[in-house]
C-alpha positions in Angstrom: -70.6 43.2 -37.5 -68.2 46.1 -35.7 -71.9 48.5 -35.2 -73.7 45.3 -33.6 -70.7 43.9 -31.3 -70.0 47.7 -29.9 -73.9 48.2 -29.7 -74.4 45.1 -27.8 -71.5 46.1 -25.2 -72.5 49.5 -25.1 -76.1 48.0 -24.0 -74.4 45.4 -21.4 -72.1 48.3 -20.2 -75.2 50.8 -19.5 -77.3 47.8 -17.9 -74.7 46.7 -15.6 -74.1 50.6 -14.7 -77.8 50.8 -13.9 -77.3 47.0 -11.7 -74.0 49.5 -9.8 -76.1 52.6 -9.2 -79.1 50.5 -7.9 -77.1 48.5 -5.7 -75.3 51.7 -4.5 -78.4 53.6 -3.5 -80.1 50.7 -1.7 -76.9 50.0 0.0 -76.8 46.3 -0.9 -73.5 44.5 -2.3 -73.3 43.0 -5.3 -71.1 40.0 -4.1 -73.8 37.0 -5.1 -72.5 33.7 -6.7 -74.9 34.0 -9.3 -74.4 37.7 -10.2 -70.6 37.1 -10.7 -70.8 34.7 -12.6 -73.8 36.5 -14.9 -71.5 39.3 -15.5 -68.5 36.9 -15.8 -70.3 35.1 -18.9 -71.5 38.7 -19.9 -68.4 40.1 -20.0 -67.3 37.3 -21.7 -69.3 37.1 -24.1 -69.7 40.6 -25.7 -65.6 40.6 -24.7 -65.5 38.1 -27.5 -67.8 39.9 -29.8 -65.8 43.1 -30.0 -62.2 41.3 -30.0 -64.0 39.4 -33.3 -65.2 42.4 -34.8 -62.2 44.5 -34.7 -60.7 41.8 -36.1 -62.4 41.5 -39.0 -62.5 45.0 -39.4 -58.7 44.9 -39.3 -59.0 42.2 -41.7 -60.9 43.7 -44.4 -58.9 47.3 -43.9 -56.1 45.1 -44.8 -58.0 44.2 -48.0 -58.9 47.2 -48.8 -55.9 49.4 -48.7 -53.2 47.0 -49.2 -54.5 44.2 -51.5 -56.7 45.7 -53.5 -55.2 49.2 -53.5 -58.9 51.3 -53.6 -58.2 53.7 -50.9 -58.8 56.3 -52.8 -62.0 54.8 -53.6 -63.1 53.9 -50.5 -62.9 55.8 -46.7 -59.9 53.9 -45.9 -58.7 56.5 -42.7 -62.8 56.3 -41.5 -62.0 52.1 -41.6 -59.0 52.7 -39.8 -59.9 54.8 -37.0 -63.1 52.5 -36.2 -60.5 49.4 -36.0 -58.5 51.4 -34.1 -61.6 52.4 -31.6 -62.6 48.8 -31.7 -59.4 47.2 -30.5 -59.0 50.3 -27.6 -62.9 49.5 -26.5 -61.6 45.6 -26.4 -58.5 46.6 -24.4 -60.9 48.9 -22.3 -63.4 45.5 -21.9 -61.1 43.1 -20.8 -60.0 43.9 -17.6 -63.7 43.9 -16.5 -63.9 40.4 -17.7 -60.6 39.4 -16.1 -61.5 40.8 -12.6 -65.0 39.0 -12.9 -63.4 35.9 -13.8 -60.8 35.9 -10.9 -63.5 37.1 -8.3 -65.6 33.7 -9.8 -62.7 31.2 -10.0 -61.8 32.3 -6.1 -65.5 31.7 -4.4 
């Protein structure tokens, strides 16, 4: 669940970059109603996603190491460090989502 939410942000991250660069070269702003509030339910949404999956990562790295006590069976510092990742790349995400969603709420 972690590999699909990251890969889907990591898809809606590169597309909106490509939306920025285009908009940039033929010198036309990006202020439209409809494109706020696209990347607004965008950002959201894979927003969301991640926040959920890192999560449930956390959840079940928990399980592992503490409850169950298979660490040494299992890659519990690989678990780690992608839960860590996870919850930096939400913390990374939601400012994006935040500015969107003050620039929509103040048309």
């Amino acid at each position: 669940y972690l590999v699909l939410a990251v890969g889907l942000q990591s898809l809606w991250s590169l597309s909106l970059a490509f939306v920025d660069i285009y908009a940039l070269l033929v010198k036309r702003s990006l202020r439209n109603y409809r494109a706020i509030r696209l990347f607004t339910i965008g950002d959201g949404i894979t927003s969301t996603l991640t926040f959920a999956a890192a999560c449930a990562s956390a959840g079940i790295t928990v399980l592992i190491g503490n409850d169950l006590d298979k660490c040494a069976l299992n890659h519990c510092t690989g678990f780690e460090t992608a839960t860590a990742m996870a919850f930096i790349s939400w913390f990374a995400i939601s400012p994006s989502f935040l500015m969107n969603f003050w620039s929509l709420a103040s048309h």
